[in-house]
N, CA, C and O of each residue as an XYZ file, in Angstrom:
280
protein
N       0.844     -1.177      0.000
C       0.000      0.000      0.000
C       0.887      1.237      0.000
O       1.852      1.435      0.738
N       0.464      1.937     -0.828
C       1.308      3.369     -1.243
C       0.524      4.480     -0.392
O      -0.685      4.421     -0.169
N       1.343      5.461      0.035
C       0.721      7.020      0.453
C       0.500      7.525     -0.592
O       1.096      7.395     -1.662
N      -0.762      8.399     -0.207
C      -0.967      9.269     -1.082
C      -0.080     10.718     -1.768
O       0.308     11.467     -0.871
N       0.241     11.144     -3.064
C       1.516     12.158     -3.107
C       1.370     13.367     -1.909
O       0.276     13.743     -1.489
N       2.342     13.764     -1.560
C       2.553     14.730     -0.513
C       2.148     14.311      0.881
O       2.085     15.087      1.834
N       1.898     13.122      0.918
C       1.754     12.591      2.441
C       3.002     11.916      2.923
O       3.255     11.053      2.082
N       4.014     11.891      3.989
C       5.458     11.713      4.147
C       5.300     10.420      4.633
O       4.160     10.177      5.029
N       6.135      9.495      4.721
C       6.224      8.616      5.613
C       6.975      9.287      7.041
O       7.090      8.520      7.998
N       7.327     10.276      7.140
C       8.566     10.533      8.512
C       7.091     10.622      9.537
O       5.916     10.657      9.171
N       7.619     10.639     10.811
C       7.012     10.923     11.859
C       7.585     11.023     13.213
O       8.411     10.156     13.499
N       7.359     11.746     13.935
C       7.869     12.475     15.152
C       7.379     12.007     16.387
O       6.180     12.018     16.108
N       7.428     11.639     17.450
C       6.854     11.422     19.010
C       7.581     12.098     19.833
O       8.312     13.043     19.538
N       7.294     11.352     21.544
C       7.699     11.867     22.721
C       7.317     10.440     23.236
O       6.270      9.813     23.080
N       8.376     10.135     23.843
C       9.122      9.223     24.921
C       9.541      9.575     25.620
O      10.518     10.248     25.292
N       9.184      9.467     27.572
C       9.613     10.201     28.254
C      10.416     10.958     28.035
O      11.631     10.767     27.977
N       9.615     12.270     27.831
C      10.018     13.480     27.905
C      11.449     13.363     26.778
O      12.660     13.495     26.956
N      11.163     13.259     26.376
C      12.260     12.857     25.106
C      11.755     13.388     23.688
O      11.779     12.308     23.098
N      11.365     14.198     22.844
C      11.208     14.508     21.516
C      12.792     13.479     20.424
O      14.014     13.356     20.352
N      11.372     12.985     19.778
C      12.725     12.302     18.488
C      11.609     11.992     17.521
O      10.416     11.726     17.666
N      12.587     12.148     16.260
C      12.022     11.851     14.991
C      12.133     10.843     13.865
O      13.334     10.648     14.055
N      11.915     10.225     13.075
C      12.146      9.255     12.479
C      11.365      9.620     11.060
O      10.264     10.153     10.926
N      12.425      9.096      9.902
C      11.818      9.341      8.797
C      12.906      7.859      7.760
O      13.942      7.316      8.144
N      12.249      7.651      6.648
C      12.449      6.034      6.032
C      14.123      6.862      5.655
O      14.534      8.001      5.435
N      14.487      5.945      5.722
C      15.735      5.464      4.509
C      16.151      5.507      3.432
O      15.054      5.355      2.894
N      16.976      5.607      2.427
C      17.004      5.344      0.962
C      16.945      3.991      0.873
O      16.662      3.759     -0.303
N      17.047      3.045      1.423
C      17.388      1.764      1.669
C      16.247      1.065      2.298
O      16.245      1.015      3.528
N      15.247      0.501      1.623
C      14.194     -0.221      1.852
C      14.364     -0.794      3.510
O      15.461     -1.258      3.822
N      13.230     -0.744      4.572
C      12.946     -1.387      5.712
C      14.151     -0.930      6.258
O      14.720     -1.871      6.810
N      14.755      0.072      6.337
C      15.893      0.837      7.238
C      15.152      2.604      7.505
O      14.666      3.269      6.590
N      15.229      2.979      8.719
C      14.763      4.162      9.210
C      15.777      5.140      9.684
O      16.566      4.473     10.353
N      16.138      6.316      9.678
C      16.936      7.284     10.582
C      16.260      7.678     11.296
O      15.108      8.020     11.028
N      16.861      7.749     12.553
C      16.460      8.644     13.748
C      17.054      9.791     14.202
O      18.184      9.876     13.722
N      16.756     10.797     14.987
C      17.286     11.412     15.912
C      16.911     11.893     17.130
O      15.959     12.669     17.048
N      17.249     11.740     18.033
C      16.743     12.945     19.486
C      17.551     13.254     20.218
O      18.521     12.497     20.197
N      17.623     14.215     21.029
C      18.837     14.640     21.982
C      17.771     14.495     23.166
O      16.553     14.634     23.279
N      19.153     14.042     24.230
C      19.341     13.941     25.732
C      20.347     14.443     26.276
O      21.470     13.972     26.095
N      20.026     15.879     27.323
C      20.963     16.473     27.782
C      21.871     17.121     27.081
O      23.002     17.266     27.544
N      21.525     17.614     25.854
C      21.699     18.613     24.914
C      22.889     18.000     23.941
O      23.578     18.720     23.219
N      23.024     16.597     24.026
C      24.110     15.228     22.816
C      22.628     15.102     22.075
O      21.494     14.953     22.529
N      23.178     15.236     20.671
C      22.042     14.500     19.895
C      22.576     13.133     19.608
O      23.768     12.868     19.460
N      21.758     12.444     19.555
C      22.151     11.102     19.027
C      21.281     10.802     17.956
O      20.080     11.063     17.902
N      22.343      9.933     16.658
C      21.209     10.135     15.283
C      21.611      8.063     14.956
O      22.382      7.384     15.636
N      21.072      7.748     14.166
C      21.595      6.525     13.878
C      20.156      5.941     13.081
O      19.054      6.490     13.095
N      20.587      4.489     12.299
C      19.679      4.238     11.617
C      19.256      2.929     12.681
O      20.148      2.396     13.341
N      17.677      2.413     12.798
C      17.419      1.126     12.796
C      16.767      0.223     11.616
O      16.634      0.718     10.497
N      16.441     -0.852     11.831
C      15.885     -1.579     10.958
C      14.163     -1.862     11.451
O      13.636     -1.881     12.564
N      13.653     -2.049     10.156
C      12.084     -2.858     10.706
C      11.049     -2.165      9.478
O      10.792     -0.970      9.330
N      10.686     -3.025      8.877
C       9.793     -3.030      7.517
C       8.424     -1.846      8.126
O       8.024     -0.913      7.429
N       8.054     -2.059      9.085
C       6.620     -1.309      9.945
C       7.261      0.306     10.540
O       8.058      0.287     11.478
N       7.016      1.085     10.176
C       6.647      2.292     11.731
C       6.772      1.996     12.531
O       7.901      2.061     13.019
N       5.646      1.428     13.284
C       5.523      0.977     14.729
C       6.483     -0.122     15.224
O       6.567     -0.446     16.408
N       7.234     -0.694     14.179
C       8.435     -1.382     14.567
C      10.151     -0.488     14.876
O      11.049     -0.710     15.688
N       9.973      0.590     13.739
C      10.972      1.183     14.121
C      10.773      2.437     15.273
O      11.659      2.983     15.930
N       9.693      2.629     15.282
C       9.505      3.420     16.636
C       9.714      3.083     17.987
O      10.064      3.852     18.881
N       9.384      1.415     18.106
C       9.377      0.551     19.410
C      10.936      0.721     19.488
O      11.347      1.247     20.522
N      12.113      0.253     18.295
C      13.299      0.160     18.343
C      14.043      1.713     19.222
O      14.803      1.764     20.190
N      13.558      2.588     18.565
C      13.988      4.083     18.877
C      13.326      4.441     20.400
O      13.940      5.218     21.131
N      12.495      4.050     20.686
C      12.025      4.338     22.520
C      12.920      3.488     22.911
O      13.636      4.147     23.667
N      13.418      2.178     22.851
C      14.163      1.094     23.731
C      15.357      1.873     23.557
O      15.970      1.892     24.625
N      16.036      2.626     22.516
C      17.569      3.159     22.263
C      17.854      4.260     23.443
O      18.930      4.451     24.010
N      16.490      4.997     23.686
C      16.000      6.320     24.143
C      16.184      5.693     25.742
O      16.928      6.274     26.532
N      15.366      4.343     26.172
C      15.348      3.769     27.454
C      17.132      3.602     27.694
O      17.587      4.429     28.484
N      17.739      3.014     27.332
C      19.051      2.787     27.058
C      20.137      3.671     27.428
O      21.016      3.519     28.277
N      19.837      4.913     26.384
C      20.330      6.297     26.964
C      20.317      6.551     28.164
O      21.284      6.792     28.887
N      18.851      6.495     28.520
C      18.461      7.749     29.536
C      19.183      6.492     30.974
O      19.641      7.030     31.981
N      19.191      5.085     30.892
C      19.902      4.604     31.914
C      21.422      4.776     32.049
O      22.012      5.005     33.104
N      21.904      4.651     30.991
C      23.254      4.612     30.924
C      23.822      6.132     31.642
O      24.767      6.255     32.421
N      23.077      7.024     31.197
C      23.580      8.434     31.400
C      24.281      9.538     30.588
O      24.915     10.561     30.848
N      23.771      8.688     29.182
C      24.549      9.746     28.165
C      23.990     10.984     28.109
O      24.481     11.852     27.387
């Protein structure tokens, strides 16, 4: 199933208190991200054919962060 023209695939949330964004890839079922914590952005790609798959990936990266203390 295709979007309609001018409708994006990217999309944006909030994870504790966290703003980050995500938009597709040039590279089929690969996503970029970014969000900053404590004013480091951190950018990187994940994998996952779905949205809601690469979004789940990008909150767990975000959980990760925010324990570690970056």
């Amino acid at each position: 199933m295709t979007r309609p023209p001018g409708q994006s695939d990217a999309c944006a949330g909030m994870h504790r208190g966290i703003r980050y964004s995500l938009r597709p890839n040039a590279a089929p079922g690969y996503w970029r991200y970014a969000y900053a914590i404590g004013g480091k952005v951190h950018s990187g790609r994940v994998q996952g054919r779905l949205a809601l798959l690469a979004i789940r990936r990008v909150q767990m990266r975000i959980d990760r962060d925010m324990r570690s203390g970056d």
